[in-house]
PDB file of N, CA, C, O and CB in Angstrom:
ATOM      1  N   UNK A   1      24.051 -19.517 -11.610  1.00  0.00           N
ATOM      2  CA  UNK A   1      22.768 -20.189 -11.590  1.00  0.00           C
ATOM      3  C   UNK A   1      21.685 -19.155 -11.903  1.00  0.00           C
ATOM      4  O   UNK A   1      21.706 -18.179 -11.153  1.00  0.00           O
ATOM      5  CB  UNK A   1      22.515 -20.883 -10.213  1.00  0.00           C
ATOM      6  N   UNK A   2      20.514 -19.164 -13.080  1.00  0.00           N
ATOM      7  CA  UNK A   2      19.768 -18.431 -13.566  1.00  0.00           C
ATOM      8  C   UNK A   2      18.342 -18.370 -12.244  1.00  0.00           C
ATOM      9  O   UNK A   2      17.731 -19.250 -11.637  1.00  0.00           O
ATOM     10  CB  UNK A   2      19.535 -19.026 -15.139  1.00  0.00           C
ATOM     11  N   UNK A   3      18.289 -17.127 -12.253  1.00  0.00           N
ATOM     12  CA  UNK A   3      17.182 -16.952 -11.134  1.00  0.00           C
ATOM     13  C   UNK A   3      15.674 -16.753 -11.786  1.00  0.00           C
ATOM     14  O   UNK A   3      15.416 -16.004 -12.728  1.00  0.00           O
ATOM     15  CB  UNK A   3      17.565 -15.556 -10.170  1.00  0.00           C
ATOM     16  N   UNK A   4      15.012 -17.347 -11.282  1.00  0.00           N
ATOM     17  CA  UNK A   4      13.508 -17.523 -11.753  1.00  0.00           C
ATOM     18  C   UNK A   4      12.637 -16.171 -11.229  1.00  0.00           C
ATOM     19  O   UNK A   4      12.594 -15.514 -10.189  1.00  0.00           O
ATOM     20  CB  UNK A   4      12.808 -19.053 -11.028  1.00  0.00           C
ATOM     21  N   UNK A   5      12.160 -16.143 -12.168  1.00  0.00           N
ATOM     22  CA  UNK A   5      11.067 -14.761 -11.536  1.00  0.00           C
ATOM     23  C   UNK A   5       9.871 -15.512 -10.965  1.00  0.00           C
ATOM     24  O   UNK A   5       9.477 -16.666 -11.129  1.00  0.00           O
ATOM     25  CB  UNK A   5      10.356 -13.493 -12.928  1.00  0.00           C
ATOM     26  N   UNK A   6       9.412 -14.474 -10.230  1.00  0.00           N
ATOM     27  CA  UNK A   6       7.639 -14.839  -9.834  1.00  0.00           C
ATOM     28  C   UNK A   6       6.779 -13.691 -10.519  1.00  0.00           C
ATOM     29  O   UNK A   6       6.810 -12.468 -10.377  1.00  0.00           O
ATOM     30  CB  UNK A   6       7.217 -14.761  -7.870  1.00  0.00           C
ATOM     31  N   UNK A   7       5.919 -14.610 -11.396  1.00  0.00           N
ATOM     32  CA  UNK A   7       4.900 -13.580 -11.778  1.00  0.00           C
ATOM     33  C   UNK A   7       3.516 -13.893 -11.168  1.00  0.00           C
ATOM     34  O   UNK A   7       2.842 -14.882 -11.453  1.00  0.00           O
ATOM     35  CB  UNK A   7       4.773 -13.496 -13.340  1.00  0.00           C
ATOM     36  N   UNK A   8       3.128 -12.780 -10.164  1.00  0.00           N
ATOM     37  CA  UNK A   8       1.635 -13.155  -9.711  1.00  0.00           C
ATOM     38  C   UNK A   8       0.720 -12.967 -10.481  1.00  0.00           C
ATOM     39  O   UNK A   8       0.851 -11.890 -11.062  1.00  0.00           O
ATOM     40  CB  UNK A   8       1.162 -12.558  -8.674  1.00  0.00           C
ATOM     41  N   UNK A   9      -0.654 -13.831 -10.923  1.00  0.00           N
ATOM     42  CA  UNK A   9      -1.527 -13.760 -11.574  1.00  0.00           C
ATOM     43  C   UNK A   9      -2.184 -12.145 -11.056  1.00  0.00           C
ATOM     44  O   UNK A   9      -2.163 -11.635  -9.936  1.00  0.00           O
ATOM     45  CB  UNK A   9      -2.302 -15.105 -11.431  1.00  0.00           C
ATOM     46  N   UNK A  10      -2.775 -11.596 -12.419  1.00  0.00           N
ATOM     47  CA  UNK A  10      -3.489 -10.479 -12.825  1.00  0.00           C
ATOM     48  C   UNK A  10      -4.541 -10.412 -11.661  1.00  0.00           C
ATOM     49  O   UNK A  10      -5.009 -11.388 -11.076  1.00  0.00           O
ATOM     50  CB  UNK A  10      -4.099 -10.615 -14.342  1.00  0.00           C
ATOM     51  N   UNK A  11      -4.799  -9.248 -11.454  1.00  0.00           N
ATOM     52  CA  UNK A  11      -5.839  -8.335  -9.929  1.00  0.00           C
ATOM     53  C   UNK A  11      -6.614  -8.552 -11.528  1.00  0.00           C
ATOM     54  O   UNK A  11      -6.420  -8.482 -12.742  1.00  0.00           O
ATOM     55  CB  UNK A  11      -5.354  -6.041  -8.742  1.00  0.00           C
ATOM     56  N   UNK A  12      -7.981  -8.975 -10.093  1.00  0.00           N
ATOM     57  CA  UNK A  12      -9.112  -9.072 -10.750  1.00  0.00           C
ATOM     58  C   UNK A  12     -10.074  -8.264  -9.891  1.00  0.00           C
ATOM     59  O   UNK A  12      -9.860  -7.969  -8.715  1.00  0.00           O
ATOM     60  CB  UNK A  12      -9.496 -10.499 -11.001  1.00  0.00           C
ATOM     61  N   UNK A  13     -11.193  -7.925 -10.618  1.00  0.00           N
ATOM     62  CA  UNK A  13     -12.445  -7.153  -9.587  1.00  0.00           C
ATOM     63  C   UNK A  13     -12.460  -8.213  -8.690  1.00  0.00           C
ATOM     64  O   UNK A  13     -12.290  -9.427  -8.804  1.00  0.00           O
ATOM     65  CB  UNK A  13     -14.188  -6.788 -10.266  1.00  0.00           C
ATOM     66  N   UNK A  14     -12.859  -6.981  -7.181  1.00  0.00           N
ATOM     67  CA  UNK A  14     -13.058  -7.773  -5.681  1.00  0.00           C
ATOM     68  C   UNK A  14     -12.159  -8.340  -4.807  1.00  0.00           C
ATOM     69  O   UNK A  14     -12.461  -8.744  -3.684  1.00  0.00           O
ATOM     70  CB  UNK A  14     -13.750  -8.804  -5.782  1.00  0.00           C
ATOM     71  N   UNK A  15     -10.671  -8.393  -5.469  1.00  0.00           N
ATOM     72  CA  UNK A  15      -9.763  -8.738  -5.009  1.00  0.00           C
ATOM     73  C   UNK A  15      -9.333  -7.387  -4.107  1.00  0.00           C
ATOM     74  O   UNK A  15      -9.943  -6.324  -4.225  1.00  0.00           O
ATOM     75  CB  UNK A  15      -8.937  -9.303  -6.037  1.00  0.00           C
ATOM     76  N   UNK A  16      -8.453  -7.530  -3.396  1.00  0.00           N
ATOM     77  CA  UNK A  16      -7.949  -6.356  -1.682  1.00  0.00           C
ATOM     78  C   UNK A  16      -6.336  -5.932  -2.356  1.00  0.00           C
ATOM     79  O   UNK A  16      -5.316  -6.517  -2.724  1.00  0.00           O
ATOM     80  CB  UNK A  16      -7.651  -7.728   0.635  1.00  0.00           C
ATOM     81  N   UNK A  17      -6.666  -5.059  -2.283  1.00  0.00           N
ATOM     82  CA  UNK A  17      -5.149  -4.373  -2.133  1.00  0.00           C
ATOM     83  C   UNK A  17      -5.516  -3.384  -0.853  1.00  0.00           C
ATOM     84  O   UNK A  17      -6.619  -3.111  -0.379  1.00  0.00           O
ATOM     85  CB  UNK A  17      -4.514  -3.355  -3.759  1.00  0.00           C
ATOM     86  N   UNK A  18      -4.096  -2.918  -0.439  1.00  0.00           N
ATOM     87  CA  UNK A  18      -3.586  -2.358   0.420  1.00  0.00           C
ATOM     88  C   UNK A  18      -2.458  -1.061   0.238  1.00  0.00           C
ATOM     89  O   UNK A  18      -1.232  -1.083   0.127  1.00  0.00           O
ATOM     90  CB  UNK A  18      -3.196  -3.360   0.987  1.00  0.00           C
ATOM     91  N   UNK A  19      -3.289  -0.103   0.256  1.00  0.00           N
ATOM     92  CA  UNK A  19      -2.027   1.155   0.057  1.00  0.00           C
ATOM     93  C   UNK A  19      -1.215   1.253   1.778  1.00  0.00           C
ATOM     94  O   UNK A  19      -1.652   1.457   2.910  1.00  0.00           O
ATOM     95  CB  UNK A  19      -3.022   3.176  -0.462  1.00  0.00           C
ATOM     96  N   UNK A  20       0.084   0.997   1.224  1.00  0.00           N
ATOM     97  CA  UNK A  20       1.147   1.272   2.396  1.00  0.00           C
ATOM     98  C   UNK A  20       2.645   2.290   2.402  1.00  0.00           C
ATOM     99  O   UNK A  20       3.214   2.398   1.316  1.00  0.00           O
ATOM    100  CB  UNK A  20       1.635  -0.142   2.666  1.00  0.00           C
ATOM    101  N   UNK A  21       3.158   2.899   3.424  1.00  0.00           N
ATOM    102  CA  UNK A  21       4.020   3.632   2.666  1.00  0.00           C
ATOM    103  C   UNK A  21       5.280   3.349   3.802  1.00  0.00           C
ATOM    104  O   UNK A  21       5.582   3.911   4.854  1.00  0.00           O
ATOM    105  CB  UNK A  21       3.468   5.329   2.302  1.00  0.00           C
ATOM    106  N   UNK A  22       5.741   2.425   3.200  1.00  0.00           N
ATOM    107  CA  UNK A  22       6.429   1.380   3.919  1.00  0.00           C
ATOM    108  C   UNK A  22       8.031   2.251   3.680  1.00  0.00           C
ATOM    109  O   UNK A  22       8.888   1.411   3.406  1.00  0.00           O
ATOM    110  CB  UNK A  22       6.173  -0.451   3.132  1.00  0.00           C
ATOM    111  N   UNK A  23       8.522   3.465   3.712  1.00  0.00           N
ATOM    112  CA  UNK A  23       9.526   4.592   3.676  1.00  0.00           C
ATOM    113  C   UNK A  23       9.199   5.984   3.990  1.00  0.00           C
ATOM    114  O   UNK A  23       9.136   6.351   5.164  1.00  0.00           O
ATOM    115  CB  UNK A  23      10.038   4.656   2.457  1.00  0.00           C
ATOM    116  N   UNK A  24       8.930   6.993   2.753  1.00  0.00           N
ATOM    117  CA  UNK A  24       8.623   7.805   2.805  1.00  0.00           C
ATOM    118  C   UNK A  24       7.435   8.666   2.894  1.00  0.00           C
ATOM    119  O   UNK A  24       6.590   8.292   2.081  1.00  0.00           O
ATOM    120  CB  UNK A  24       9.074   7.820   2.378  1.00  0.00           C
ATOM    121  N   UNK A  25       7.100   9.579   3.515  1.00  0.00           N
ATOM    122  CA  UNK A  25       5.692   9.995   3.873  1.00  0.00           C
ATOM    123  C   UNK A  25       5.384  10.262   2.255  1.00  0.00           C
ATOM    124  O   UNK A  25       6.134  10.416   1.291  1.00  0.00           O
ATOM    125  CB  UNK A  25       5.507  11.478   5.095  1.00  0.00           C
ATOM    126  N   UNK A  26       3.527  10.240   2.447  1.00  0.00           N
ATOM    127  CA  UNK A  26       3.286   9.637   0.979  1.00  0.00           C
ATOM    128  C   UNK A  26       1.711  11.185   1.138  1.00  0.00           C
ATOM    129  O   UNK A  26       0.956  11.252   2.107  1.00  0.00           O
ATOM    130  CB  UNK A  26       2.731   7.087   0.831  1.00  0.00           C
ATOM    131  N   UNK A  27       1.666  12.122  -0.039  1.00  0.00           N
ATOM    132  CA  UNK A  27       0.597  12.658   0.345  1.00  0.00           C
ATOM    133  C   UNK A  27      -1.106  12.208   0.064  1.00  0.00           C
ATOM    134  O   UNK A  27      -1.567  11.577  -0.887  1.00  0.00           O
ATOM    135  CB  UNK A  27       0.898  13.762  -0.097  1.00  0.00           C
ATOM    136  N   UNK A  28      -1.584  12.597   0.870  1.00  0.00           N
ATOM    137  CA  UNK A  28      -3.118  12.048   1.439  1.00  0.00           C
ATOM    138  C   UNK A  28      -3.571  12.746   0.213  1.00  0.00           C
ATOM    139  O   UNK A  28      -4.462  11.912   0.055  1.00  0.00           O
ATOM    140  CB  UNK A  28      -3.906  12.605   3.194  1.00  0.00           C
ATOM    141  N   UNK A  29      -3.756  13.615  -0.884  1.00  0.00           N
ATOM    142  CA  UNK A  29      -4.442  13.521  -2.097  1.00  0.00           C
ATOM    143  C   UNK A  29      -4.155  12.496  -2.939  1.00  0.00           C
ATOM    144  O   UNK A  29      -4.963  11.841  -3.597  1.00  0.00           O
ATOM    145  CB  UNK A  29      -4.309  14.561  -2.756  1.00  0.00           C
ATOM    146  N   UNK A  30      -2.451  12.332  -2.876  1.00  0.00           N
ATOM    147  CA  UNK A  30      -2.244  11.299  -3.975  1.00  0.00           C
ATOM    148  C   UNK A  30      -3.132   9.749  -3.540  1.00  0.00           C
ATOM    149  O   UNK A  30      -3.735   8.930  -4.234  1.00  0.00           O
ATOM    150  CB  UNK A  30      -0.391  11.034  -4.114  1.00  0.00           C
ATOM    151  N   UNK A  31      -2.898   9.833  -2.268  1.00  0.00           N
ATOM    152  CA  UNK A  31      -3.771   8.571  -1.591  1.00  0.00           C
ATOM    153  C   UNK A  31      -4.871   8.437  -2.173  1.00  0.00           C
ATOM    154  O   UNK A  31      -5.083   7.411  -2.819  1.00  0.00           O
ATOM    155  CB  UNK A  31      -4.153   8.657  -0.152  1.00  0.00           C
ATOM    156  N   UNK A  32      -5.760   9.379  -2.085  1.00  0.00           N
ATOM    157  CA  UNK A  32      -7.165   9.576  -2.302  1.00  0.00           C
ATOM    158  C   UNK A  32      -7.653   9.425  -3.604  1.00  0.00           C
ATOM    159  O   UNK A  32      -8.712   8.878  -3.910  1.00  0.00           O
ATOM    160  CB  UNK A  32      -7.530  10.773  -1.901  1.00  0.00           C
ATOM    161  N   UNK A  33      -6.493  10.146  -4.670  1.00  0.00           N
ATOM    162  CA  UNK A  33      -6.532   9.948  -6.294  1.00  0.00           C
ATOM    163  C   UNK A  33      -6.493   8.084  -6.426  1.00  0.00           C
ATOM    164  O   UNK A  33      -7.272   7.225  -6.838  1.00  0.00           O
ATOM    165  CB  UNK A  33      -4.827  10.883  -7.191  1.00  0.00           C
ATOM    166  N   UNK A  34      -5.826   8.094  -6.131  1.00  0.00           N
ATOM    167  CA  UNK A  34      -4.962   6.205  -6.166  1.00  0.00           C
ATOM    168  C   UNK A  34      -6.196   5.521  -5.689  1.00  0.00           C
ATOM    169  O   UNK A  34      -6.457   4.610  -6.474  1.00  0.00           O
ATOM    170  CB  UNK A  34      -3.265   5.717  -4.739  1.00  0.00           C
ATOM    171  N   UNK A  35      -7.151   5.602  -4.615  1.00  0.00           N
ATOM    172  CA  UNK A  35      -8.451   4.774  -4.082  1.00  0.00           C
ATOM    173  C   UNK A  35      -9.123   5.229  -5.005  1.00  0.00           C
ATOM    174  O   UNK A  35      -9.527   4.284  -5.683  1.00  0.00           O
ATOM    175  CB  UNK A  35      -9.129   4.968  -2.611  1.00  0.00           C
ATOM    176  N   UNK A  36      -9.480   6.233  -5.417  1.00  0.00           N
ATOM    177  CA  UNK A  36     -10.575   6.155  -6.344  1.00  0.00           C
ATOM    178  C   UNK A  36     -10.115   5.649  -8.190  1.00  0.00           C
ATOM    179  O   UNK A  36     -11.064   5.697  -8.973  1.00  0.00           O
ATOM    180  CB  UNK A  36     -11.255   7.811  -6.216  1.00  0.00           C
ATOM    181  N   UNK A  37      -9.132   5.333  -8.605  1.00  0.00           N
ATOM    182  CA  UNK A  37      -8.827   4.398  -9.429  1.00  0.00           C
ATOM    183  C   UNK A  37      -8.930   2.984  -9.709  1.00  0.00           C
ATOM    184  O   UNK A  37      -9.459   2.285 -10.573  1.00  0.00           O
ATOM    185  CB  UNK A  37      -8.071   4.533  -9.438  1.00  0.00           C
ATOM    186  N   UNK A  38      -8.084   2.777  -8.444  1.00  0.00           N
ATOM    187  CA  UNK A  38      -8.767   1.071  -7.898  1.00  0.00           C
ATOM    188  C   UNK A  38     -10.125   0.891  -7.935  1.00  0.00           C
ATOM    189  O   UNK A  38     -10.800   0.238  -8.732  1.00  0.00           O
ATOM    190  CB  UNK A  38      -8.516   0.647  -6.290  1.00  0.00           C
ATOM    191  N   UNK A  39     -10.479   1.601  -6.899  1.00  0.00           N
ATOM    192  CA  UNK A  39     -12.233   1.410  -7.044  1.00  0.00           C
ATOM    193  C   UNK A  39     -12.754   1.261  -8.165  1.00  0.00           C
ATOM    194  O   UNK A  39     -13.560   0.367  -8.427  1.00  0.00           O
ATOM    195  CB  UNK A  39     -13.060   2.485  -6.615  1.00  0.00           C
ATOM    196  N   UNK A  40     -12.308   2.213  -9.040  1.00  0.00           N
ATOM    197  CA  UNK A  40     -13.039   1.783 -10.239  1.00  0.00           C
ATOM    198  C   UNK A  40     -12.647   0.701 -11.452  1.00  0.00           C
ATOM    199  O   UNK A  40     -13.199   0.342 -12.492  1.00  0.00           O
ATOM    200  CB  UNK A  40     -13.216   2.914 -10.824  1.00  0.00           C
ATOM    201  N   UNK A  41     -11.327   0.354 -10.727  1.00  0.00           N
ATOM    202  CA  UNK A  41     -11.330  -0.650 -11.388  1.00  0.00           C
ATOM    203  C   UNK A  41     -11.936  -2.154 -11.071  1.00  0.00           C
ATOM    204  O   UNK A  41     -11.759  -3.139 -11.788  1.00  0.00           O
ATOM    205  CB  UNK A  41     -10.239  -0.640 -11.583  1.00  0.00           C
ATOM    206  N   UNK A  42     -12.762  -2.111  -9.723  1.00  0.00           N
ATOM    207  CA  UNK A  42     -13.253  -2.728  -9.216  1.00  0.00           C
ATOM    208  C   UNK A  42     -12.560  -3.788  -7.942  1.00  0.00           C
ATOM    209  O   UNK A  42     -13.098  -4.846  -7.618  1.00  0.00           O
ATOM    210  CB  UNK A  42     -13.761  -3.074 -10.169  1.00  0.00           C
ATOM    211  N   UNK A  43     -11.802  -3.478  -7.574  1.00  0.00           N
ATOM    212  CA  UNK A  43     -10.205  -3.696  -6.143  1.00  0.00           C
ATOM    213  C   UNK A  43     -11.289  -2.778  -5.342  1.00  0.00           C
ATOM    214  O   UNK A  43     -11.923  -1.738  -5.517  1.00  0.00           O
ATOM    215  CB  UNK A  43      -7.846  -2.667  -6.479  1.00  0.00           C
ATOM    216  N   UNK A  44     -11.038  -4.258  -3.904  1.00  0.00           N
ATOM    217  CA  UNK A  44     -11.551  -3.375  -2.622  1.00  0.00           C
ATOM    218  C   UNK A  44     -10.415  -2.782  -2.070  1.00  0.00           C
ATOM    219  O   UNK A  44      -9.516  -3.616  -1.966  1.00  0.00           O
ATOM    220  CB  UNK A  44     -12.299  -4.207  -1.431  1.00  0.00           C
ATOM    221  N   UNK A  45     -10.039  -1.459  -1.598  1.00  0.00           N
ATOM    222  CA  UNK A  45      -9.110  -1.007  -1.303  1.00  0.00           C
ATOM    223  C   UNK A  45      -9.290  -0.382   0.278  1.00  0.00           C
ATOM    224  O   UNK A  45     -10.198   0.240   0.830  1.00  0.00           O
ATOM    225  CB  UNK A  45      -8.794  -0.203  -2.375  1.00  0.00           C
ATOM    226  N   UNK A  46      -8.083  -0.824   0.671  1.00  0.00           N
ATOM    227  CA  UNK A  46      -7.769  -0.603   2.537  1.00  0.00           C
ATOM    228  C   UNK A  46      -6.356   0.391   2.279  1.00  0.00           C
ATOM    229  O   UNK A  46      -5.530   0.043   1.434  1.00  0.00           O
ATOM    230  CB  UNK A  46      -7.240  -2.599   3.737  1.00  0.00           C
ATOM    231  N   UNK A  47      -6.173   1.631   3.075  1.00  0.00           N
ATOM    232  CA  UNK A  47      -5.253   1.941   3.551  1.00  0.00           C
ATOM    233  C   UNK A  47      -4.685   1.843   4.759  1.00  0.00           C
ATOM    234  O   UNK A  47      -5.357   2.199   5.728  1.00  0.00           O
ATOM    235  CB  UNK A  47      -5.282   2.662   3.323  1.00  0.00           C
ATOM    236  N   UNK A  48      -3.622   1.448   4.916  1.00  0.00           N
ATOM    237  CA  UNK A  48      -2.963   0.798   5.739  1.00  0.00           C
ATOM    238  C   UNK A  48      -3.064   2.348   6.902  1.00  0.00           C
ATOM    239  O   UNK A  48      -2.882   3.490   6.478  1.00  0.00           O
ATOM    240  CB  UNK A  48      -1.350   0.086   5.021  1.00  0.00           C
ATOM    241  N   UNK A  49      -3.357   2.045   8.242  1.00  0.00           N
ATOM    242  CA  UNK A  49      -3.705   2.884   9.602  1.00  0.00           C
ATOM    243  C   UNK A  49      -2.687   3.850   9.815  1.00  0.00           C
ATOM    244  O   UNK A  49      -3.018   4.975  10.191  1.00  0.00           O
ATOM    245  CB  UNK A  49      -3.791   1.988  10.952  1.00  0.00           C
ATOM    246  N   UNK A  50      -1.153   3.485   9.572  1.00  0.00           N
ATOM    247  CA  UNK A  50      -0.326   4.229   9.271  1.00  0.00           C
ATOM    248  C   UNK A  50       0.792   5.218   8.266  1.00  0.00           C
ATOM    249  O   UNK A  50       1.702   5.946   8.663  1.00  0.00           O
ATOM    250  CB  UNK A  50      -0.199   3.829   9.651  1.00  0.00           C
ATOM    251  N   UNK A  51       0.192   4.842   6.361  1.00  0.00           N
ATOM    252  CA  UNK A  51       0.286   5.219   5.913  1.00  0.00           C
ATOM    253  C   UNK A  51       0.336   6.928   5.674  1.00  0.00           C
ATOM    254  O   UNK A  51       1.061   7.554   4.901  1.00  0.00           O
ATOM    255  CB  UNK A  51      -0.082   4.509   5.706  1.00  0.00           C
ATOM    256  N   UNK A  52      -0.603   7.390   6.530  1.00  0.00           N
ATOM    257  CA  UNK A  52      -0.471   8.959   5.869  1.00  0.00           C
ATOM    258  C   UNK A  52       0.031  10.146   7.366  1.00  0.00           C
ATOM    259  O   UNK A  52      -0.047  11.318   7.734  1.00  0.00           O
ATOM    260  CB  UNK A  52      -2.493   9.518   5.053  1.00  0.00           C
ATOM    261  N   UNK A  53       0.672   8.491   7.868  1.00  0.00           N
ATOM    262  CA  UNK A  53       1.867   9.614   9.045  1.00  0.00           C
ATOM    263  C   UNK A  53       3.140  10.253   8.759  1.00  0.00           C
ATOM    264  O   UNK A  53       3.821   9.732   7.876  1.00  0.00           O
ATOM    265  CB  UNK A  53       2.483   8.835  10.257  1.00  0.00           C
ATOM    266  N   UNK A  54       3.568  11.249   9.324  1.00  0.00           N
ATOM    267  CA  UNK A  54       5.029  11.638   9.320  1.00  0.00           C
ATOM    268  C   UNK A  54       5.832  11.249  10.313  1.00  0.00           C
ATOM    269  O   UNK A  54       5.254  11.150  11.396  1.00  0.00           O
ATOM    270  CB  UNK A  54       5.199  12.917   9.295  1.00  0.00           C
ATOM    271  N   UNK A  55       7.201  10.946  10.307  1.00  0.00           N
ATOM    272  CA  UNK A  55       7.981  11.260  11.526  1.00  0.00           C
ATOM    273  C   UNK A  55       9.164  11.296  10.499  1.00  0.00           C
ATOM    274  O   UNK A  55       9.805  10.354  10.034  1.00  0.00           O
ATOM    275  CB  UNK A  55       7.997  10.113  12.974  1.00  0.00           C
ATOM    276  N   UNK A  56       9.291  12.778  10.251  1.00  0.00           N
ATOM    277  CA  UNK A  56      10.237  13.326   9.814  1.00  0.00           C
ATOM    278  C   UNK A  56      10.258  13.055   7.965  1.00  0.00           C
ATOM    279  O   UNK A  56       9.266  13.289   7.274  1.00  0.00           O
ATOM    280  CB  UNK A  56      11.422  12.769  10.723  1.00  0.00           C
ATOM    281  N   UNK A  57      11.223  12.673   7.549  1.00  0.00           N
ATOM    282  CA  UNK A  57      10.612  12.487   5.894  1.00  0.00           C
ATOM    283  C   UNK A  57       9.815  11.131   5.822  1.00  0.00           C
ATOM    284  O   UNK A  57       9.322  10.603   4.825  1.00  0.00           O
ATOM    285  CB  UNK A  57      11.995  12.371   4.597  1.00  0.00           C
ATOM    286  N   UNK A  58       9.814  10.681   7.197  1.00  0.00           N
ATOM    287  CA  UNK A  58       9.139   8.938   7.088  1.00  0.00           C
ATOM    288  C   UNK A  58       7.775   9.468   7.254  1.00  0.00           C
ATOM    289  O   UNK A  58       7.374  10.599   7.530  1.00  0.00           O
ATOM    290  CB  UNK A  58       9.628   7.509   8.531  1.00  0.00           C
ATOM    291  N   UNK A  59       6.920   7.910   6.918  1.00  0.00           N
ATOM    292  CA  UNK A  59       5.922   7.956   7.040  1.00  0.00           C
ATOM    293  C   UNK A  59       5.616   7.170   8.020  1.00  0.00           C
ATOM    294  O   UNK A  59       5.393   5.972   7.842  1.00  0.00           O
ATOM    295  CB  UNK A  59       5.437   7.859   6.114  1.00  0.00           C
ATOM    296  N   UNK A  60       5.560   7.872   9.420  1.00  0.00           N
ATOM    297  CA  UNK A  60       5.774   7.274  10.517  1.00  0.00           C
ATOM    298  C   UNK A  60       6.871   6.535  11.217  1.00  0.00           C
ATOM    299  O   UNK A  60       8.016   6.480  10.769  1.00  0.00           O
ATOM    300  CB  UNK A  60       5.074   6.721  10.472  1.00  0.00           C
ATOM    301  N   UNK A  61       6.489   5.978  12.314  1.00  0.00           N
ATOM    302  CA  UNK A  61       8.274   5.397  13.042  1.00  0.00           C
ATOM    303  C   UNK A  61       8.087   4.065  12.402  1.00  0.00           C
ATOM    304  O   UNK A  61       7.072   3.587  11.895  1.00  0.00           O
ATOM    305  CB  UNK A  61       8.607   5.200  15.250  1.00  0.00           C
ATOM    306  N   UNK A  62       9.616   3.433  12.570  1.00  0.00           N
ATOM    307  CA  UNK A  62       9.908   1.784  11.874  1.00  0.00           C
ATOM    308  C   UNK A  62       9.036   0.888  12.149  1.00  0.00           C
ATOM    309  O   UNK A  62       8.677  -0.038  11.420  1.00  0.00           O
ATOM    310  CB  UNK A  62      11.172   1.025  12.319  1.00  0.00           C
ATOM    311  N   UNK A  63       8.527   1.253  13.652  1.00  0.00           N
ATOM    312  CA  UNK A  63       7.432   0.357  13.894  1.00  0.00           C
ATOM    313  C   UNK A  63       6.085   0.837  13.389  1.00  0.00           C
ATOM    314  O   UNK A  63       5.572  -0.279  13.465  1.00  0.00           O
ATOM    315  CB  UNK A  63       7.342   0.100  15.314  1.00  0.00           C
ATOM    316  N   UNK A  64       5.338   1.413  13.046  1.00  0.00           N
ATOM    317  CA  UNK A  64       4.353   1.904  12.478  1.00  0.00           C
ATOM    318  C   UNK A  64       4.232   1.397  10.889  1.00  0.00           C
ATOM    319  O   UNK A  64       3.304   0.784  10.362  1.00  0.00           O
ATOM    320  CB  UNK A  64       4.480   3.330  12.690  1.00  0.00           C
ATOM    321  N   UNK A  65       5.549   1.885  10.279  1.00  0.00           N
ATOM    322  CA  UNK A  65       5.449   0.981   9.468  1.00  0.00           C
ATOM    323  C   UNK A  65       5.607  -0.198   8.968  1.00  0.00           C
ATOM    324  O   UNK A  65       5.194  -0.397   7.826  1.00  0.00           O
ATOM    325  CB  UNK A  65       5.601   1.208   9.126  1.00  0.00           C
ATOM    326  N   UNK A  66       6.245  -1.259   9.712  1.00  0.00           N
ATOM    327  CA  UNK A  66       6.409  -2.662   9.893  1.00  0.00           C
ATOM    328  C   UNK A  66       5.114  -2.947   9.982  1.00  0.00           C
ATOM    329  O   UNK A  66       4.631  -3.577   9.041  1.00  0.00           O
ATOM    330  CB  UNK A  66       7.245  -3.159  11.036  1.00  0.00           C
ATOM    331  N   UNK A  67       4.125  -2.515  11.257  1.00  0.00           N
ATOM    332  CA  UNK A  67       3.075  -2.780  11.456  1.00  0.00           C
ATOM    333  C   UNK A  67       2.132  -2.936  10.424  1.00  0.00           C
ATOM    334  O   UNK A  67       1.414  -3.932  10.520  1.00  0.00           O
ATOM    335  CB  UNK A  67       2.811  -2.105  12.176  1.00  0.00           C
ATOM    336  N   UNK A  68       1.889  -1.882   9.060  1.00  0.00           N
ATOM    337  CA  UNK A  68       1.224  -1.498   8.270  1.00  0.00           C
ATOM    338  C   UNK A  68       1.828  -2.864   7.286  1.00  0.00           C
ATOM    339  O   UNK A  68       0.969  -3.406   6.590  1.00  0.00           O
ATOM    340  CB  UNK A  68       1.369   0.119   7.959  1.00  0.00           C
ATOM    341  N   UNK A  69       2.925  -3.297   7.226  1.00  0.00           N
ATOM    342  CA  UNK A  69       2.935  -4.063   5.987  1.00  0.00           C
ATOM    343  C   UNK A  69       3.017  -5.334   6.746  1.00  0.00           C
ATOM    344  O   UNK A  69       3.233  -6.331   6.057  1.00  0.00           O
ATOM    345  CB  UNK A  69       4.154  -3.747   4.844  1.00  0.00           C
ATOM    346  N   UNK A  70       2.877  -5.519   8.135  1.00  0.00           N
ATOM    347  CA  UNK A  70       2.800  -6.958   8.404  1.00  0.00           C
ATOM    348  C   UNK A  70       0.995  -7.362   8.823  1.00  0.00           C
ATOM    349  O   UNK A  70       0.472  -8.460   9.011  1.00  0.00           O
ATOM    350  CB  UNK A  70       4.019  -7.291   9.826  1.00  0.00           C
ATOM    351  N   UNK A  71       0.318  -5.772   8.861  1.00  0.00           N
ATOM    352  CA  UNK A  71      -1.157  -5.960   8.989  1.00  0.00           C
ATOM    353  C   UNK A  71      -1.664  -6.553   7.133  1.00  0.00           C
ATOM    354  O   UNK A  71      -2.610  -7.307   6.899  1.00  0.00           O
ATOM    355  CB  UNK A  71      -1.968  -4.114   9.612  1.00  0.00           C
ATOM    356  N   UNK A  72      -0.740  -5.955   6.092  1.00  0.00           N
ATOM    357  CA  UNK A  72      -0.966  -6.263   4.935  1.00  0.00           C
ATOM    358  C   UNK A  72      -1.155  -7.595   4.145  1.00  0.00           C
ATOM    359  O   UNK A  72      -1.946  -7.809   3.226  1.00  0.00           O
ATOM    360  CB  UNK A  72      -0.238  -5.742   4.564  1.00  0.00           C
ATOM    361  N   UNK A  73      -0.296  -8.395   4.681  1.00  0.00           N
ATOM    362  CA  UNK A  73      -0.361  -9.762   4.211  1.00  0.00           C
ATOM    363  C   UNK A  73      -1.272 -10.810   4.559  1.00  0.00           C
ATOM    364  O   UNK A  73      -1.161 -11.922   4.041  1.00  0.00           O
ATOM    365  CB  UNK A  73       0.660 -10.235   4.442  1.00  0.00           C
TER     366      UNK A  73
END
């Protein structure tokens, strides 16, 4: 049985994204490069509270990051 894709319509200015680092710790310049792109592409941009933690190669504990992508939606 052929599986259907989902394509979400195109980010437009003013629309929210959310940087999250829902695995591996992610570094806080690249963060910072990445917000100021969006921004200018006109995306209000939120980083997620636990994104730029460690616990160990994670970026924070399972729950920290669960938290971050269930604060996301």
């Amino acid at each position: 049985m052929p599986v259907s894709k989902i394509k979400p319509p195109p980010l437009k200015p003013r629309d929210e994204v959310v940087i999250v680092s829902p695995a591996f710790a992610i570094d806080e310049s690249a963060v910072e490069k990445s917000v100021l792109i969006l921004e200018s592409w006109g995306l209000k941009v939120r980083v997620g509270r636990n994104a730029l933690k460690k616990d160990g190669p994670f970026a924070g504990t399972d729950r920290q990051r669960l938290a971050d992508m269930q604060k996301a939606t």
